[in-house]
C-alpha positions in Angstrom: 98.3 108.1 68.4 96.2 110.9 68.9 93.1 109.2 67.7 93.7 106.9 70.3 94.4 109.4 73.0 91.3 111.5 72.5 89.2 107.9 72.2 90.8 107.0 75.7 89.7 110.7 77.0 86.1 110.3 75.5 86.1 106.7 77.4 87.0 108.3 80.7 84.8 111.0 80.3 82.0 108.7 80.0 82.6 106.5 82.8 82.7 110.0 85.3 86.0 110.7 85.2 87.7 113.5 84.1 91.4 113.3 83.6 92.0 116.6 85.6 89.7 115.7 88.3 91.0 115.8 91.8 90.0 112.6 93.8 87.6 113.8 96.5 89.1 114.3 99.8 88.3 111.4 102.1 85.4 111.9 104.6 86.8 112.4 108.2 85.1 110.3 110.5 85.5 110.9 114.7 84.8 107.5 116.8 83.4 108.3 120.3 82.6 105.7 122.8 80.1 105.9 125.7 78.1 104.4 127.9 74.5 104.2 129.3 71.2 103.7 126.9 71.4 107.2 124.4 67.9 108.6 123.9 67.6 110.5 120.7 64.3 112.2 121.3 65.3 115.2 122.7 62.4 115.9 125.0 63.0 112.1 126.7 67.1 113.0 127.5 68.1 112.7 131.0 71.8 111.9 130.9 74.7 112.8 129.2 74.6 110.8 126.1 71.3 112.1 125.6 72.3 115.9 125.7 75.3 115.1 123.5 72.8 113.8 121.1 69.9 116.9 121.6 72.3 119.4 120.6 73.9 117.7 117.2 70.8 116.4 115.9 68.8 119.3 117.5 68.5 123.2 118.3 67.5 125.3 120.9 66.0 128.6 120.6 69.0 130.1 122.5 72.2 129.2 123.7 75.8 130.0 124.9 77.2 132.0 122.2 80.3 129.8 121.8 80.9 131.0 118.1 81.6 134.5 119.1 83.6 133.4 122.3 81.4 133.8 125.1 79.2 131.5 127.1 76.8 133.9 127.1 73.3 132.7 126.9 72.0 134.3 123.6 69.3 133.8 121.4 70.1 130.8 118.4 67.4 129.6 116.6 65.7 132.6 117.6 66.2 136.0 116.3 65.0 137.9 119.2 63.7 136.7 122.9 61.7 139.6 124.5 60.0 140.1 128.0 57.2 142.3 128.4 57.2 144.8 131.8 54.7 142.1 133.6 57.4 139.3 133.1 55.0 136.6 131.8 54.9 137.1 128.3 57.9 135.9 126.2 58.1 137.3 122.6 60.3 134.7 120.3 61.4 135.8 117.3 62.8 132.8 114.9 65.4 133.2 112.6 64.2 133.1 108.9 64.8 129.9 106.3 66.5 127.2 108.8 65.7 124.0 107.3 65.3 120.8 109.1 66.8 117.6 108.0 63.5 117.0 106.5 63.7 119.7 104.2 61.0 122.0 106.5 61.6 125.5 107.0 61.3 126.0 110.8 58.7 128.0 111.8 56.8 128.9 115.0 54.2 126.0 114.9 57.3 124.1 115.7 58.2 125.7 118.7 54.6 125.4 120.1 54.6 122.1 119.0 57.9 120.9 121.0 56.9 123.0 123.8 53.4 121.3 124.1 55.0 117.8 123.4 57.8 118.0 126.6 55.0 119.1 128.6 52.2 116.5 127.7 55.4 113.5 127.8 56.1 114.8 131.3 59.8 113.1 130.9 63.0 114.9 130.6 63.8 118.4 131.0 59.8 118.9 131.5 60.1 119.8 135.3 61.8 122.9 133.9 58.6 124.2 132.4 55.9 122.1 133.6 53.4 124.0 135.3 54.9 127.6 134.3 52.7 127.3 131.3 49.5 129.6 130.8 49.9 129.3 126.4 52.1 129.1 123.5 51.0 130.4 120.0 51.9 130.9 116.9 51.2 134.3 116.2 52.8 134.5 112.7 55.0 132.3 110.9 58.8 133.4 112.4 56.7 134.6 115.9 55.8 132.5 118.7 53.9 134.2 122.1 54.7 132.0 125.3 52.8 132.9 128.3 53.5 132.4 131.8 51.1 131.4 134.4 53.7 134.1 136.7 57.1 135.6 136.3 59.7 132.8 136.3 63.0 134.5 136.5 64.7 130.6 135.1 63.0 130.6 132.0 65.0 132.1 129.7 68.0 130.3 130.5 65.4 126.9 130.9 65.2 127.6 126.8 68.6 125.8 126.3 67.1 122.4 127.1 63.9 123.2 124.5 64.8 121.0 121.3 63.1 122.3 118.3 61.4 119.3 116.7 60.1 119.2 113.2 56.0 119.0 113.8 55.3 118.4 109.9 57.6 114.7 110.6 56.6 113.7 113.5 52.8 114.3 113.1 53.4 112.1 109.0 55.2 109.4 111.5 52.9 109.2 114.7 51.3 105.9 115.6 48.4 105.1 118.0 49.1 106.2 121.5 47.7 107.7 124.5 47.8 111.5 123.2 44.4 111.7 121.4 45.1 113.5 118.2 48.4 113.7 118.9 48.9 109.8 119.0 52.1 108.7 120.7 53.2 111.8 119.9 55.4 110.6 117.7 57.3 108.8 120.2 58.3 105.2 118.4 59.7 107.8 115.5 61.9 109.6 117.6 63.1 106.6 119.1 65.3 105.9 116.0 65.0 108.9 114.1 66.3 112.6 114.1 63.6 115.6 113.2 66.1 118.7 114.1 67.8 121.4 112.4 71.4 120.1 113.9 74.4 120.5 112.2 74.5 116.5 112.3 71.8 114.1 111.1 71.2 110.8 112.6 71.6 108.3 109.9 71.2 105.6 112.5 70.2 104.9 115.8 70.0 102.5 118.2 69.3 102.8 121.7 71.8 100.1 123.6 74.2 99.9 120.6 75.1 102.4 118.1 74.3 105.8 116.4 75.8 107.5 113.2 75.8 111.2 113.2 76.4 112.8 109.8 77.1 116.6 108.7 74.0 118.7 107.8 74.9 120.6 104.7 72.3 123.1 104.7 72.7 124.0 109.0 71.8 127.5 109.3 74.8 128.2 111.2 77.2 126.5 108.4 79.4 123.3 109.4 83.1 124.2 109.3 85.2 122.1 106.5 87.6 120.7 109.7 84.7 119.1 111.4 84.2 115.9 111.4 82.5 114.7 108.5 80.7 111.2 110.3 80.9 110.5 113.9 79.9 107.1 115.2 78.4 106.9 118.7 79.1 103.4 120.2 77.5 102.5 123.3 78.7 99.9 126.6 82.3 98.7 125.5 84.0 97.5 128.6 87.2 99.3 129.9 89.8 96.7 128.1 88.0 96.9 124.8 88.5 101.0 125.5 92.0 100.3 125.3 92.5 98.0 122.8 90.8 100.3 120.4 92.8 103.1 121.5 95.6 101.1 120.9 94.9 100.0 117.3 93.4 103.7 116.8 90.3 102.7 116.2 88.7 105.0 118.8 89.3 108.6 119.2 87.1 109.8 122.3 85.8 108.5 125.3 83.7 109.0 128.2 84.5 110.7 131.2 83.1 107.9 133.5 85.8 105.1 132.7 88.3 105.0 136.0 91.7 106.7 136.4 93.4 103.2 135.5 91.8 102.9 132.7 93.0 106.9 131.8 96.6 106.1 132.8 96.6 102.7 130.4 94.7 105.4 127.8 97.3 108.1 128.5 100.6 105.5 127.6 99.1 105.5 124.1 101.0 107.8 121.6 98.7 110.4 120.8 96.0 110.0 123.4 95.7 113.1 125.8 93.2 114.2 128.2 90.5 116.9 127.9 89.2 118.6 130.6 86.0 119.8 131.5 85.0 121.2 134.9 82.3 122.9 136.2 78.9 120.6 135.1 78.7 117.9 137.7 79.0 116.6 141.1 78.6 113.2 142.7 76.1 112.8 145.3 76.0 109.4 147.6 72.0 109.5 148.0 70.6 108.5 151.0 67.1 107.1 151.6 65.3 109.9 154.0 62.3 107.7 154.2 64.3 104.3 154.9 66.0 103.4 158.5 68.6 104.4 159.9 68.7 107.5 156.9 65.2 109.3 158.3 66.7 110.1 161.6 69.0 113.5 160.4 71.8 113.0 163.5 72.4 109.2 161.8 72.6 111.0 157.8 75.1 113.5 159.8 77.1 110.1 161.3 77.4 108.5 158.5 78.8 111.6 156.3 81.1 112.6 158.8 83.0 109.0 158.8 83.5 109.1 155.5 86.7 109.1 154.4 86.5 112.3 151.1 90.4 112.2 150.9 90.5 108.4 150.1 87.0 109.0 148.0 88.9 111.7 145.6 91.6 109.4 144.9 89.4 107.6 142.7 89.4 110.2 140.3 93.3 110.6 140.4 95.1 110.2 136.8 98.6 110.7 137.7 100.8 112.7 140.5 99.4 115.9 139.0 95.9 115.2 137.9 92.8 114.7 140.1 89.2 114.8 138.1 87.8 116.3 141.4 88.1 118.9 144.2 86.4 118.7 147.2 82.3 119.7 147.8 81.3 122.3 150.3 77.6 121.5 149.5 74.6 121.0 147.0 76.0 123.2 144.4 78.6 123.6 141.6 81.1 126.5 142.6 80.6 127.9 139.3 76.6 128.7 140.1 74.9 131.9 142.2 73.9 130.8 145.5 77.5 128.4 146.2 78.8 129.4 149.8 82.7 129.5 149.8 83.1 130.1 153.2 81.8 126.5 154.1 84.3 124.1 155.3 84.8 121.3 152.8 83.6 117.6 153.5 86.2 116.3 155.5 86.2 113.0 157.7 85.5 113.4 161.3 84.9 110.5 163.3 84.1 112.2 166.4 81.4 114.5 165.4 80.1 111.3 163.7 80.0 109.0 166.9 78.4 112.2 168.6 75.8 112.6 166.1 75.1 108.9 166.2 74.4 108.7 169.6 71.8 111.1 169.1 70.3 109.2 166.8 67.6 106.9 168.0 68.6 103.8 164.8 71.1 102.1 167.1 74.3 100.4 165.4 73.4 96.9 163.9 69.5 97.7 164.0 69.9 97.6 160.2 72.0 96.8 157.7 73.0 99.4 155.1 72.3 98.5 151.2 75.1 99.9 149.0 74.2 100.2 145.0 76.7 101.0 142.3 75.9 101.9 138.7 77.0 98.8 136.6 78.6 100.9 133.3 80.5 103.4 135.6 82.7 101.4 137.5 84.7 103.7 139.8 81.6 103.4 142.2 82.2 100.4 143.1 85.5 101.3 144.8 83.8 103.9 146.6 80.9 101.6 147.2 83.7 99.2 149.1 85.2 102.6 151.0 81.5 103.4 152.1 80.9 99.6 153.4 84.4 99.9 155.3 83.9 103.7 156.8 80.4 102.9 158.1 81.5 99.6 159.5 83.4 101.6 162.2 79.7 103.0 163.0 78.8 99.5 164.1 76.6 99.2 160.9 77.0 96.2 158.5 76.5 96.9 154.9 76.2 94.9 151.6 76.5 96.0 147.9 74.6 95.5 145.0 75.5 96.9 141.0 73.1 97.5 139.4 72.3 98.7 135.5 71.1 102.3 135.0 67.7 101.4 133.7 66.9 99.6 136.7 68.3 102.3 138.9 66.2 104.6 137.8 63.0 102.5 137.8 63.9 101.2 141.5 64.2 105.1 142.6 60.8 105.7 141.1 58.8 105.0 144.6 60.7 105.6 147.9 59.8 101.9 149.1 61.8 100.8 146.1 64.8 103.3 146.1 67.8 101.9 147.6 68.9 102.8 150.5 72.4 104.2 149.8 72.6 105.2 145.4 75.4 106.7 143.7 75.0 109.4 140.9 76.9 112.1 139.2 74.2 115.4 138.5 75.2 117.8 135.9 74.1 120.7 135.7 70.9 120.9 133.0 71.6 124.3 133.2 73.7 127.2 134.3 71.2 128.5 137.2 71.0 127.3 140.2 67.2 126.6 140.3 67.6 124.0 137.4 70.2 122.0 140.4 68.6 122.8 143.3 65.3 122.6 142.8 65.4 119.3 140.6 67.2 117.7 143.5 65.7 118.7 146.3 62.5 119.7 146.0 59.5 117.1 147.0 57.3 117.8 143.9 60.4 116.2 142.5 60.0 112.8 144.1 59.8 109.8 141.8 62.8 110.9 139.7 66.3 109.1 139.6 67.8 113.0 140.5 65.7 113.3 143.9 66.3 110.0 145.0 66.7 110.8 148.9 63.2 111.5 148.9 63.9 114.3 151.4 61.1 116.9 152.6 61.8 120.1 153.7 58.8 122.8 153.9 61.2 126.0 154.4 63.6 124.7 151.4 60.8 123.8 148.8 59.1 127.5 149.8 63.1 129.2 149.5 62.9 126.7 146.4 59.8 128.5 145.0 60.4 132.0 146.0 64.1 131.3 143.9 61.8 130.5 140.9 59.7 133.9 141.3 62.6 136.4 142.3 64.4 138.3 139.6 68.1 137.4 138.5 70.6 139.3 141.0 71.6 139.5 144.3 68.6 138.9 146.5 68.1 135.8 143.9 71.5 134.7 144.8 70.8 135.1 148.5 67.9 132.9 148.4 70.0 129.8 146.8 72.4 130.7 149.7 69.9 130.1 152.4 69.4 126.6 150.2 72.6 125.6 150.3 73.5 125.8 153.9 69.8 124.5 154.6 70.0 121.4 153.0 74.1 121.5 154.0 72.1 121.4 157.9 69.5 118.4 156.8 72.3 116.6 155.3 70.1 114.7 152.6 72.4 113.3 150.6 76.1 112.7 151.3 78.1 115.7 149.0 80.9 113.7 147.5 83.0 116.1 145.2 82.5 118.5 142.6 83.6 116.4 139.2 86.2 117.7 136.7 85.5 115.6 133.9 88.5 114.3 131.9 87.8 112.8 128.4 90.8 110.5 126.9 90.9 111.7 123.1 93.7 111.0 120.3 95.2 113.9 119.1 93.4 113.6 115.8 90.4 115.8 117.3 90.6 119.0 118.9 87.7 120.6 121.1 87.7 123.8 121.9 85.4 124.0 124.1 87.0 122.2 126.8 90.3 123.3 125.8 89.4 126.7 126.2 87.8 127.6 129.7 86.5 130.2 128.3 84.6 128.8 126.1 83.2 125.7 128.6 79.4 126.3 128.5 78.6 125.0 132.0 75.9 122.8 130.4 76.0 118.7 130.8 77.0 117.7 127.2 76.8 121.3 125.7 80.7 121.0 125.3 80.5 117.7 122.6 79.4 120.1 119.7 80.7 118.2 117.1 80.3 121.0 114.5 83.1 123.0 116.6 85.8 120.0 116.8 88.5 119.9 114.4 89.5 116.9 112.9 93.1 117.0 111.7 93.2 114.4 109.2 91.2 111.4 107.3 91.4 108.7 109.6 
């Protein structure tokens, strides 16, 4: 008998299992659902998927300092950031030994080399930097030297949207392209491949459909044993498929930008509960300065005064108690330097708009008004119909059109394209108020989905630029002022309501960040860091 028993221990052995062995704990795995085509090359993200992707797969050289409890911007990948006494030269010292996914240690060619790629691809975050650029160098291994063409008092904060990208990768995986020795620039790579130093790894990508995020054992930072182990991206599932996975828990987080009915049919699940997120986006109705009747000011002032903003905010109500919105007093989050509190809030008021109308010279029924709405987020249509119904007490006729994203975009890329009337949320790319402003309304920004009005104003692109070149503190903050009730005056765009995102989530997954205000980085999709949720068990 015990022959047998040590035989039958010698057998087990053999085959890789020990008779004291533990079975491994099973991998937690976090199912997130969202919408829109997700870019994984972080120096092509635009939207919200995208940044959700750039900072899992990717780092940036600094960051809000959510690990010690602030929102602080503080360096990350870098050691040390420092500004000499002219205010042009940038000293960046990198942390030692981070490893990219590839195995690469990080080093300072890498930072010259991401730098140097956003600004040669001219997509993305780019505008942020574009143009501020006198050199970037390597000066030794864990030290990179950026200088300024002139003091730029947004840069430092601008560094949160600079992915680090592993040169030695991209440059084995470029193909032929239009960047001389540079080729694409590794372009078709990044398109379905990560090259960060994330705490997640992209084990799969695809743009319209899918991507798998898994941990990083050797981040620099450490991923914490609670987080989720794998965390599958999927990508336009219609509202009732939402649910239905919800239901059979299949699905454990969603996107903000499914409507409130969808929310309350989420929030009847057991276990589903909303997380909150304010503070990193508002929703703009954009109006066409250069098309009839929106390039006469007194008919842009008409048609935002008959619109009905009580009705508009309902869209985003939950329940009784919850709204995802409070009401806009401008261009700018409340949470940024330069938002005016003592405006009145967008309310409707029909007979300022018939007064402004009469002064403007397009005449009611002289044109009728095109309406878009953005196909995957499908409270606009509602508000699309609310528009169509206020302006029709103008006298104007309208008609609406959805339309996917991709073609959004490419239709707002020439003014004699862009519709007439457009609907977007803009989050905040970063926590200053040049990064909002400026990307929205200032004309070197024309030909980009963000500046779709195509609005001109000399005094606010020179307030604009002066912003760029003044010091962070007050007189800074009284320049975005004279912005915001400038463009409040020229009435560009129509100043829906400042968003408060809610994301339905089963109580499986915690996130801090948006559970915690005070840890809520102001940053559109700096609060999904996956490495900081907690998953409570395998699902």
């Amino acid at each position: 008998m015990a022959r047998s028993a040590a035989m039958a221990a010698a057998m087990l052995l053999g085959l890789g299992i020990g008779m004291s062995t533990a079975p491994a704990p099973a991998q937690t795995v976090l199912r997130v659902s969202e919408g829109g085509t997700a870019n994984i090359d972080p120096q092509l993200a635009s939207i919200v998927i995208d940044a959700i992707l750039m900072y899992n797969v990717y780092d940036t050289l600094v960051y809000p300092a959510v690990d010690a409890g602030s929102t602080e911007i503080r360096p990350h990948l870098a050691e040390s950031v420092e500004l000499d006494a002219s205010g042009t030269v940038y000293t960046i010292k990198l942390r030692p030994n981070v490893k990219f996914h590839s195995g690469n240690i990080l080093g300072a060619d890498d930072v010259v080399f991401s730098l140097n790629r956003m600004l040669a691809l001219k997509k993305g975050f780019s505008y942020l930097f574009d143009g501020w650029i006198k050199s970037a160098e390597a000066r030794d291994p864990l030290t990179a030297v950026i200088t300024l063409t002139k003091p730029y008092s947004t840069f430092y904060s601008s560094l949160t949207r600079l992915s680090i990208v592993d040169s030695k990768t991209v440059m084995a995986n470029k193909r032929p392209g239009d960047y001389g020795e540079f080729g694409d620039y590794g372009t078709g790579y990044l398109n379905e491949n990560g090259a960060g130093t994330g705490a997640y790894r992209a084990t799969f990508h695809k743009q319209t459909e899918r991507t798998e995020l898994r941990k990083f054992p050797d981040y620099f930072k450490g991923v914490p044993a609670k987080a989720p182990d794998i965390v599958r991206l999927a990508y336009h599932q219609p509202d009732p498929t939402v649910v239905t996975l919800f239901q059979r828990g299949e699905l454990d987080l969603v996107r903000s930008f499914i409507p409130a009915e969808t929310k309350r049919a989420l929030l009847d699940v057991k276990g589903v509960t909303l997380a909150e997120e304010p503070g990193v986006a508002m929703f703009f109705i954009k109006l066409n300065n250069r098309k009839p009747p929106f390039d006469d000011v007194h008919c842009r002032r008409a048609f935002a005064f008959a619109v009905d903003y009580d009705n508009m905010l309902e869209v985003e109500r939950v329940d009784a108690k919850t709204v995802g919105a409070v009401p806009a007093r401008g261009p700018l989050l409340s949470s940024m330097a330069g938002y005016v509190p003592s405006m009145p809030v967008m309310k409707r008021d029909m007979k300022r708009a018939r007064e402004e109308l009469a002064q403007c010279r397009h005449k009611p029924g002289s044109v009728k008004i095109q309406i878009t709405w953005i196909d995957i987020v499908s409270k606009e249509e509602p508000i699309a119909l609310l528009l169509q119904q206020n302006w029709k007490e103008l006298g104007f006729t309208s008609e609406i059109q959805r339309l996917p994203w991709p073609v959004y975009v490419q239709m707002t890329a020439k003014p004699d394209t862009a519709p007439m009337v457009g609907q977007v949320y803009t989050f905040a790319r970063t926590t200053d108020p040049d990064a909002y402003l400026y990307n929205l309304y200032h004309s070197s920004r024309h030909g980009q989905f963000s500046a779709a009005e195509y609005f001109a104003d000399a005094e606010v692109d020179a307030l604009l630029d002066k912003g760029r070149a003044t010091p962070v503190g007050p007189a800074r903050t009284a320049i975005y002022e004279q912005v915001f009730r400038r463009v409040v005056e020229l009435q560009p765009s129509i100043f829906g309501y400042e968003l408060i995102n809610h994301y339905a989530k089963r109580d499986v997954v915690s996130i801090p960040t948006m559970e915690r205000p005070e840890l809520n980085t102001g940053l559109m999709g700096g609060n999904h860091l996956f490495r900081l949720m907690e998953m409570k068990a395998a699902n």
